[in-house]
C-alpha positions as CSV (number, residue, x, y, z in Angstrom):
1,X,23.0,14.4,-52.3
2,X,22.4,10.9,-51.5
3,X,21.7,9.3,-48.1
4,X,24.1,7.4,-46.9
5,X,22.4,3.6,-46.8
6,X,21.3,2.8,-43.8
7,X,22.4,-1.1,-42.5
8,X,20.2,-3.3,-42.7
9,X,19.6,-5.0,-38.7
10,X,19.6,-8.8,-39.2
11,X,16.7,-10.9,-36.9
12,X,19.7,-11.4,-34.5
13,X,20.9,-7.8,-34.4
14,X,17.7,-7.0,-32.9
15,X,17.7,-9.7,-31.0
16,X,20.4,-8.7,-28.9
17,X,19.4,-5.1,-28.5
18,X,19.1,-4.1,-24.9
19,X,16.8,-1.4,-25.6
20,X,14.4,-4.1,-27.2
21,X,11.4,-5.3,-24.8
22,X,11.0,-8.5,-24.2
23,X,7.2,-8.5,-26.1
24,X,9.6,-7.3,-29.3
25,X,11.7,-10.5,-28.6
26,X,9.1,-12.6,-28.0
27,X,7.7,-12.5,-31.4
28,X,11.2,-12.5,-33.0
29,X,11.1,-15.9,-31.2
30,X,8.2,-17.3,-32.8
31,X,10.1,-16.4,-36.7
32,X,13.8,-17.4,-35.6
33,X,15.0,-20.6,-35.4
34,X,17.6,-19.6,-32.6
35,X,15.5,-16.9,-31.2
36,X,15.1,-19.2,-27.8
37,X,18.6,-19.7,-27.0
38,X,19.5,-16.0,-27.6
39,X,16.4,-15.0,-25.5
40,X,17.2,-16.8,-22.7
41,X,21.0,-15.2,-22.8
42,X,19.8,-11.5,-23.0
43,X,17.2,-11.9,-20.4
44,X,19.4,-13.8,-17.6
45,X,17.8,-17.1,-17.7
46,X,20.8,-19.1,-19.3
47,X,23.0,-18.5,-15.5
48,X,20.1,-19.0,-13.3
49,X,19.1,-22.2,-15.3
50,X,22.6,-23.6,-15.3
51,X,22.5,-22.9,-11.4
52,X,19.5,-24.6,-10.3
53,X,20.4,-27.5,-12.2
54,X,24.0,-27.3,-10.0
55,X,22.1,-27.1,-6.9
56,X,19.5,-29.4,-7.5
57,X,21.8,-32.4,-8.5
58,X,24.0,-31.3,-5.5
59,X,21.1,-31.9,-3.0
60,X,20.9,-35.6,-4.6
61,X,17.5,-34.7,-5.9
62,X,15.4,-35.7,-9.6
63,X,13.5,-33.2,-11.4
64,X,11.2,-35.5,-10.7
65,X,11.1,-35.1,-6.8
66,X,12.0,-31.8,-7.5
67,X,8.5,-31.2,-9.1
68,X,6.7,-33.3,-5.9
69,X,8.2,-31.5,-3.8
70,X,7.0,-27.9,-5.3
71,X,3.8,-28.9,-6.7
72,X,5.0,-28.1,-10.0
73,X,5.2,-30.6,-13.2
74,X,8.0,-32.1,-13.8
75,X,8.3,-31.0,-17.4
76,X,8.0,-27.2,-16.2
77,X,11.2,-27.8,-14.4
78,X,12.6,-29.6,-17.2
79,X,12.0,-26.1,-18.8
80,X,13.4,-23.8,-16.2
81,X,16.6,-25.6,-16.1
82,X,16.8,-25.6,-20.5
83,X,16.7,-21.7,-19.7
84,X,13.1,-22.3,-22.0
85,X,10.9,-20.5,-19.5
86,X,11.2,-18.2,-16.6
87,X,11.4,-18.4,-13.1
88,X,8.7,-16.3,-11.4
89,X,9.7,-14.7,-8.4
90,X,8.0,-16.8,-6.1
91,X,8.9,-19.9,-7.9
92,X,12.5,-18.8,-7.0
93,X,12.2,-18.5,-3.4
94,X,10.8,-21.7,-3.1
95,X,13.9,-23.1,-5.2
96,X,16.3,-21.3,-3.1
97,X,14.4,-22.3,0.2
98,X,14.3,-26.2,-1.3
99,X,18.3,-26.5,-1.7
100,X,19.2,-24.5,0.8
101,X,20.8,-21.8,-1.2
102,X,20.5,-18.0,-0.8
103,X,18.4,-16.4,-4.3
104,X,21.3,-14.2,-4.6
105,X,23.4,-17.2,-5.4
106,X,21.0,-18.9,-8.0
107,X,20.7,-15.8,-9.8
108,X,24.6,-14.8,-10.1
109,X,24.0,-11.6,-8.8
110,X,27.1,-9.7,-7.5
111,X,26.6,-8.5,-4.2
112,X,29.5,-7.1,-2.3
113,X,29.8,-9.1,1.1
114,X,30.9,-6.0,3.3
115,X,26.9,-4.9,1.6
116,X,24.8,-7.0,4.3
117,X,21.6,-4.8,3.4
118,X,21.6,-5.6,0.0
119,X,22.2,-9.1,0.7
120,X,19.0,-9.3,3.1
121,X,16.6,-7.3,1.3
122,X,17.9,-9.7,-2.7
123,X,17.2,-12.8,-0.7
124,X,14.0,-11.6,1.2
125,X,12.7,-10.3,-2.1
126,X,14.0,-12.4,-5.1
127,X,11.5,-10.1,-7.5
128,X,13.7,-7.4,-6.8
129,X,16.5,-9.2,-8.9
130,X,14.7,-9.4,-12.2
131,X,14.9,-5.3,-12.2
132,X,17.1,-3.3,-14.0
133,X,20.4,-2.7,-12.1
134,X,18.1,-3.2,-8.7
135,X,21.6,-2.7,-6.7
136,X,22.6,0.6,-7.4
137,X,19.5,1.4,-6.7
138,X,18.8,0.3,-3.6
139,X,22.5,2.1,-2.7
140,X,20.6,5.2,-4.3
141,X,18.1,4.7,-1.2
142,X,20.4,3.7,1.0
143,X,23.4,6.0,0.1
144,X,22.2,9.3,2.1
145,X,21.9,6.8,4.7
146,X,25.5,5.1,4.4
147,X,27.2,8.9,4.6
148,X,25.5,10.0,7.4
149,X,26.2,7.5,9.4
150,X,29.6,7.8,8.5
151,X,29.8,11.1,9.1
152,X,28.2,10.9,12.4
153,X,31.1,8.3,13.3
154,X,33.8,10.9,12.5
155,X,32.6,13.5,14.3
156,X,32.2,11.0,17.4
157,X,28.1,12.3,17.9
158,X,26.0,9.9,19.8
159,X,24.0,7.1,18.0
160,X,21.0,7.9,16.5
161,X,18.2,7.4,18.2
162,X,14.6,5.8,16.8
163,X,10.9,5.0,18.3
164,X,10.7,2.9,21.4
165,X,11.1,-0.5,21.0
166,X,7.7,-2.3,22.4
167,X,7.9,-5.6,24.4
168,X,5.4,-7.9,23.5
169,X,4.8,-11.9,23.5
170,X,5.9,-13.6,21.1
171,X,2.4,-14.3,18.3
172,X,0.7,-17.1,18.3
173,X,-2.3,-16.6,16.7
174,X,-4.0,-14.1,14.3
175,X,-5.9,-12.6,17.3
176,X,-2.6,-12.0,19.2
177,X,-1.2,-10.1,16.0
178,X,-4.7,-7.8,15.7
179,X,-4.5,-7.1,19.7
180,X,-0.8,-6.3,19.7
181,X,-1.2,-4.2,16.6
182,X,-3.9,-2.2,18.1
183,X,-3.2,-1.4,21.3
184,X,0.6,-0.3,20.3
185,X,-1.3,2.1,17.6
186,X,-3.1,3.6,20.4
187,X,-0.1,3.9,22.7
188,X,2.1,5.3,20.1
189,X,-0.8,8.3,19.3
190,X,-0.6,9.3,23.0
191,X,3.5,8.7,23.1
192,X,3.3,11.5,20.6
193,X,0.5,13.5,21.2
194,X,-1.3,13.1,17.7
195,X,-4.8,12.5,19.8
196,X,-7.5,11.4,17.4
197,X,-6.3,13.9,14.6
198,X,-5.6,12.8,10.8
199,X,-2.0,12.2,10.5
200,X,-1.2,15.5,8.0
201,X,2.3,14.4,6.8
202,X,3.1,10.5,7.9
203,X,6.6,10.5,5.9
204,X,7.9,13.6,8.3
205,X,6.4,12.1,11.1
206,X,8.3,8.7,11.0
207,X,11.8,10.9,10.1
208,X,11.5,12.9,13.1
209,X,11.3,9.7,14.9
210,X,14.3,8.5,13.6
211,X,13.2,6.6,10.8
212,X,13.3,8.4,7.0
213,X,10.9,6.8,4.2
214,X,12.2,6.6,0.9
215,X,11.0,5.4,-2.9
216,X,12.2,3.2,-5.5
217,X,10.7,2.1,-8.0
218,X,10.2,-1.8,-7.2
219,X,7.6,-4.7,-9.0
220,X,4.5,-4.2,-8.2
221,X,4.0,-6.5,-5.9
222,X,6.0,-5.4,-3.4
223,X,4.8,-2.6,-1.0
224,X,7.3,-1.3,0.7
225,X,10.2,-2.5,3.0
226,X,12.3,-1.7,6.4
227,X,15.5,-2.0,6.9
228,X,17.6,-1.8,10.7
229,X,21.0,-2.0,10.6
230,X,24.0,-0.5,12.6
231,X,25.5,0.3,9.0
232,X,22.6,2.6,8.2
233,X,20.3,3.1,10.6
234,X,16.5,3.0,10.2
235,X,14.0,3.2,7.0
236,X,11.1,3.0,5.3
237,X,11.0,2.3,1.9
238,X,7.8,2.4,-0.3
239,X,7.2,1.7,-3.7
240,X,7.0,4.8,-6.2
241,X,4.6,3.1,-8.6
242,X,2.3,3.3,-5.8
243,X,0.1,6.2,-6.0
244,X,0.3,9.0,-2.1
245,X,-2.7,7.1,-0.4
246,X,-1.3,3.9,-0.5
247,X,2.0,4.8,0.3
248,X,0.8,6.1,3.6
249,X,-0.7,2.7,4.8
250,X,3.0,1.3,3.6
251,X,4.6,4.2,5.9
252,X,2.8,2.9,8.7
253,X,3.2,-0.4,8.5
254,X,6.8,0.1,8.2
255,X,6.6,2.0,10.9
256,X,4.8,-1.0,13.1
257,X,8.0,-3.0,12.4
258,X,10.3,-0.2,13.6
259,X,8.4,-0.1,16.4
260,X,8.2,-4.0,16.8
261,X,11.3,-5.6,15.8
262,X,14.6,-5.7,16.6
263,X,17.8,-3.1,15.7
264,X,19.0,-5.6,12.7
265,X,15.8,-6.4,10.9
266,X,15.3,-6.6,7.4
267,X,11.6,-6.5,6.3
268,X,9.9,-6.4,2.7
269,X,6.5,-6.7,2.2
270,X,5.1,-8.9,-0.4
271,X,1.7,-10.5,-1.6
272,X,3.5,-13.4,-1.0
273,X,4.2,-12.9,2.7
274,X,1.3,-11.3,3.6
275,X,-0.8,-13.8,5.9
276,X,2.2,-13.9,8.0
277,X,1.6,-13.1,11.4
278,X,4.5,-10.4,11.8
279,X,3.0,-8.8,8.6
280,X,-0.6,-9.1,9.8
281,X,0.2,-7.2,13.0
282,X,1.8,-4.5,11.2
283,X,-1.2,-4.0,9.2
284,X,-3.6,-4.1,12.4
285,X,-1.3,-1.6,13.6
286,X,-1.3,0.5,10.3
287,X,-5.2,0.8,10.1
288,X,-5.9,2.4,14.0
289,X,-2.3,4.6,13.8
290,X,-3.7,6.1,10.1
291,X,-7.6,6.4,11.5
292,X,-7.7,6.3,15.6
293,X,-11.1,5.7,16.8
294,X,-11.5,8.3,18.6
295,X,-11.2,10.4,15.6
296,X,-13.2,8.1,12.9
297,X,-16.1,8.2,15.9
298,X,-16.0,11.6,15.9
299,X,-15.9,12.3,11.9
300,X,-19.1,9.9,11.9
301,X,-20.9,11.7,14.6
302,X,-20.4,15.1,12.8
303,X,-21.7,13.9,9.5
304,X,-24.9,12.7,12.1
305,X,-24.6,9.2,11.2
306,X,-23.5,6.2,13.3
307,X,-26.7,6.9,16.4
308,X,-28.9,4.2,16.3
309,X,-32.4,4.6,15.0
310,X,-34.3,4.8,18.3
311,X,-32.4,6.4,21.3
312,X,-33.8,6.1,24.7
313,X,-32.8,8.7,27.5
314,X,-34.0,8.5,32.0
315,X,-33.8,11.1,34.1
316,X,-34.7,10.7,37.5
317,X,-37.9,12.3,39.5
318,X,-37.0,13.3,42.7
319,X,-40.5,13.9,44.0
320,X,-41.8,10.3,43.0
321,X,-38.5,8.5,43.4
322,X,-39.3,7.3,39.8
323,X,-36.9,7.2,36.9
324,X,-38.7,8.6,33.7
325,X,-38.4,7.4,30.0
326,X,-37.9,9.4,27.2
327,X,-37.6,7.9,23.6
328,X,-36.0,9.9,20.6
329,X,-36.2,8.8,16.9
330,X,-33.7,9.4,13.8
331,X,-35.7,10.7,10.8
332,X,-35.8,7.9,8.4
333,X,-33.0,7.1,6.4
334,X,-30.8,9.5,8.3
335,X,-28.6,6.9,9.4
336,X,-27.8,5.2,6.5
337,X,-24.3,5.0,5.7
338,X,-23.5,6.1,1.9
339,X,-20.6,6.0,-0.4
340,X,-20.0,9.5,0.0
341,X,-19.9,9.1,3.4
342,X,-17.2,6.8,3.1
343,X,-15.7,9.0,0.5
344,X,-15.9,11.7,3.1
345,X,-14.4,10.0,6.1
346,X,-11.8,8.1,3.9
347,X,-10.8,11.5,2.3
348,X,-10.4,13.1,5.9
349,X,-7.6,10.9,7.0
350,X,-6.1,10.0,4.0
351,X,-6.7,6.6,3.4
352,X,-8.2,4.4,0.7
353,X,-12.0,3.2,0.4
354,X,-11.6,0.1,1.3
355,X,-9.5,0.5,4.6
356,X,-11.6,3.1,5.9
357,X,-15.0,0.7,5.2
358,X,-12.9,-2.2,7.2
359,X,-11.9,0.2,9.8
360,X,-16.0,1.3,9.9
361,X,-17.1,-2.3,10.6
362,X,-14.0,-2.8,13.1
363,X,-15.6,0.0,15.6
364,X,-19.3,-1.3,14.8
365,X,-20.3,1.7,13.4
366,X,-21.9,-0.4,10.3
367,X,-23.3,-3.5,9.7
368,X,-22.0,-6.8,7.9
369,X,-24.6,-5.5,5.3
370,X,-23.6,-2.6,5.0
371,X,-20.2,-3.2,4.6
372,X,-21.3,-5.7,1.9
373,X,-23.4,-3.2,0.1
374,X,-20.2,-0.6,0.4
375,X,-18.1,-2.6,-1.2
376,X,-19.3,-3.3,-4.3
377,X,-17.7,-2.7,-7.0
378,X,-20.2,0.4,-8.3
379,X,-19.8,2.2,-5.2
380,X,-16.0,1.6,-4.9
381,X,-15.8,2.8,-8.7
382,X,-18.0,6.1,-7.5
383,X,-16.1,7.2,-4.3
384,X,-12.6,6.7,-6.4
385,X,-14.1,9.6,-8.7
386,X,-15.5,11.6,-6.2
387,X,-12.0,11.5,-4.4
388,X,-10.4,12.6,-7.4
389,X,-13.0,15.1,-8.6
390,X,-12.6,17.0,-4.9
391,X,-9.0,16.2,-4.8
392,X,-6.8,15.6,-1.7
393,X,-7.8,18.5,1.1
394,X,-4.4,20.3,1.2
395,X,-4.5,20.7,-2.4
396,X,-6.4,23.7,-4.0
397,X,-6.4,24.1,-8.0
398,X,-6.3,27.2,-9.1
399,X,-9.8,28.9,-10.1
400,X,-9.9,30.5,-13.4
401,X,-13.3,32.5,-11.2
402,X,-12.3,35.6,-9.4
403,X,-13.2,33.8,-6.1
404,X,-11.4,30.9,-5.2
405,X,-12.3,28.6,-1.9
406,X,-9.1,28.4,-0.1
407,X,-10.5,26.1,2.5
408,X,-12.2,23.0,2.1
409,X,-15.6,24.2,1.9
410,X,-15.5,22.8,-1.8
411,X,-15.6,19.3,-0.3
412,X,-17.8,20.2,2.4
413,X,-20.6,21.6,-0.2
414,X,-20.5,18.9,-2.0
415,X,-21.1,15.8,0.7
416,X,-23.7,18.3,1.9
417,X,-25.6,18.6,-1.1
418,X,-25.5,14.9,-1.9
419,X,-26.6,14.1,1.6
420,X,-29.4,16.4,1.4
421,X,-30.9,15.3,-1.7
422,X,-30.5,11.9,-0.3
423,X,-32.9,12.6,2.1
424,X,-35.1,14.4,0.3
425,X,-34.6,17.5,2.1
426,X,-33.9,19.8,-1.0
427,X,-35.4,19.0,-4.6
428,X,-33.7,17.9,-8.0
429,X,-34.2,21.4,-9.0
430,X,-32.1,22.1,-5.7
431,X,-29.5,20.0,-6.5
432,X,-29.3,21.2,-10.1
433,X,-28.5,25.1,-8.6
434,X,-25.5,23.5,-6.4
435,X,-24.1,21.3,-9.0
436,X,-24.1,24.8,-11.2
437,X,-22.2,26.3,-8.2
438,X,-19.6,23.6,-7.7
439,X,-18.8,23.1,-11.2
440,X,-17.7,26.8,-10.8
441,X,-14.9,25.6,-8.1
442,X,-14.4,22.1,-9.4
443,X,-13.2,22.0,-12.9
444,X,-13.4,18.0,-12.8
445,X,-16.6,18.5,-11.8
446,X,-19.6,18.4,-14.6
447,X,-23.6,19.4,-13.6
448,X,-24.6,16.1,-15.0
449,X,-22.1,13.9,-13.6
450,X,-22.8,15.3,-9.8
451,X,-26.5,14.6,-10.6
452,X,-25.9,11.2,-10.9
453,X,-23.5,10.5,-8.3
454,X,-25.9,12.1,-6.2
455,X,-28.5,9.8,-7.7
456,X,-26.3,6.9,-6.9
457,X,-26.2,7.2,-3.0
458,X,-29.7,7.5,-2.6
């Protein structure tokens, strides 16, 4: 029998496909005469245009002094008003902040106005308007929220309760948000008794306080946000295209605002709000809550690193009245700080490289050079393998051997081995017979590829 012919989709059918991407449009754009009008419909721009326009002429202003005013050129504005180009998310903010009118209002968005939340986090975050149906999912984070409260209300329980609120002056300076964000990291370990110990599950930690993380999926440049509000209580919310690691620095720097800011505080954290000094102190608080220094100290001195090169000792004769000098020395090279040990430290408390190097050179246990020589790009590139190769320590892949490390002696074996050939303590021959031994345990792990990261920290 013969198919049924199929219609044939015109340029503007697929033009006004919602499933189509806007890199499909964009080249149906270069071949269609009326491809820009039509692109700006589907893809929002026509009402946002047609509303800054409104709001610009009702503030008096030109698109001239429009264009002064932002930095921009006058002709680009020309082009976001014609709905020709889009609005980036920060160009938006600054439009909104310029008239005097919320982003929520520029954009069209429908927002119910009994839905304060909503309306707080859309206008902190005017990215988060450009994603698909971004309200109902923010009511998906919030919704568990929403009912228990409610719930709670109905059966008349008592409010719930969240972390201490700390008093603390009002910042002034960048120094003023590092201090504050330290010392309240150090006070809120002892408040709960988490000593110098890795924080195992951060997430759990912050619900038991009173304050449940969630994730959405959000752009990209947004971390994470936290939200306080009698309607729903307390949260963290981080972003799910983030990978574990980083969403445990976002945890706790949510966390800093829940423990700095007032009940009704609405809180997302952008790269575009990032030097701010509220946002700086949550991150000087984020670094010391996720790796106390106590416990980094600690980590270093086990691995035998962070003692200077030369240590001097007195003890005091009693039959001369004469204090007597005693001098030690490091063996050569032993206290060089490598990026496996970085690796190491950064894999024990479940941070990234990079924080855990800045938190190194915050408690002096390296030098500028060192941090320097740490962060470049080779070694950054190396420790991100070797911290998948080993995997994070409560996870164990299963063995296909009939003996399978449980603990993490895996990791522990293989810092050991790298360290040791670093130093010249065992032989490439050596090192050969333990790469044979790990590969065994470590599927990700070939006897080549450890010989060279090992050749790489020496």
């Amino acid at each position: 029998m013969p198919r049924d012919k199929q219609p044939v989709k015109s340029d503007a059918d697929s033009l006004v496909d919602p499933e189509m991407s806007e890199t499909v449009i964009a080249k149906w754009r270069r071949l269609t005469p009326n491809a820009r009008n039509t692109l700006a419909r589907i893809t929002g721009r026509e009402p946002l245009a047609t509303n800054l326009r409104k709001a610009r002429e009702n503030r008096g202003l030109s698109q001239a002094a429009v264009a002064k005013k932002l930095r921009l050129s006058r002709s680009l504005v020309a082009q976001i008003e014609l709905a020709n180009r889009p609005v980036t998310a920060d160009e938006l903010a600054k439009f909104a902040d310029l008239y005097g009118t919320p982003a929520v209002d520029l954009t069209g968005t429908r927002v119910a106005t009994d839905d304060p939340v909503t309306v707080a986090l859309l206008n902190l975050a005017p990215a988060l308007l450009k994603e698909f149906d971004v309200q109902s999912r923010i009511h998906g984070v919030l919704g568990s929220l929403m009912a228990s409260s409610h719930l709670a209300g109905l059966l008349e329980r008592p409010a719930r309760s969240g972390p201490p609120t700390y008093s603390v002056p009002t910042l002034r300076t960048l120094a003023d948000a590092i201090r504050q964000g330290d010392q309240v990291a150090e006070h809120e370990r002892q408040r709960l008794g988490l000593q110098h110990a890795p924080l195992a599950e951060i997430a759990d930690l912050c619900a038991a306080q009173g304050v449940p993380v969630f994730a959405l999926e959000m752009p990209d440049d947004l971390s994470g946000m936290f939200m306080a509000h009698a309607s729903v209580g307390s949260a963290i919310v981080v972003n799910a295209r983030h990978d574990a690691v980083r969403q445990r620095f976002t945890i706790a720097h949510g966390y800093a605002h829940a423990l700095f800011e007032s009940p009704a505080t609405v809180r997302v954290c952008t790269h575009a709000n990032a030097k701010e000094l509220i946002e700086r102190r949550a991150d000087a608080f984020a670094g010391p809550f996720l790796m106390p220094a106590s416990g980094v100290d600690e980590t270093v001195r086990r691995l035998g690193k962070g003692q200077p090169s030369r240590q001097v000792q007195w003890v005091f004769d009693a039959t001369t009245e004469q204090s007597v000098r005693a001098e030690e020395r490091s063996t050569p090279g032993s206290q060089t700080m490598t990026y496996v040990d970085v690796m190491w430290i950064a894999r024990r408390f479940g941070t990234t490289y990079a924080l855990t190097v800045s938190r190194l050179f915050g408690l002096d246990l390296i030098a500028e050079s060192d941090r320097t020589r740490l962060l470049r790009a080779k070694f950054v590139e190396l420790a991100q393998e070797c911290l998948v190769i080993l995997g994070p320590p409560s996870v164990h892949a299963p063995s296909p051997h009939a003996v399978t490390v449980l603990s993490d002696l895996n990791a522990e074996h293989f810092y050991m081995a790298i360290e040791a050939y670093r130093r010249g303590l065992i032989t490439k021959t050596d090192l050969r017979f333990e790469a044979t031994s790990l590969s065994l345990q470590l599927p990700g792990l070939s006897e080549s590829r450890f010989l060279e990261l090992a050749e790489a920290a020496r």
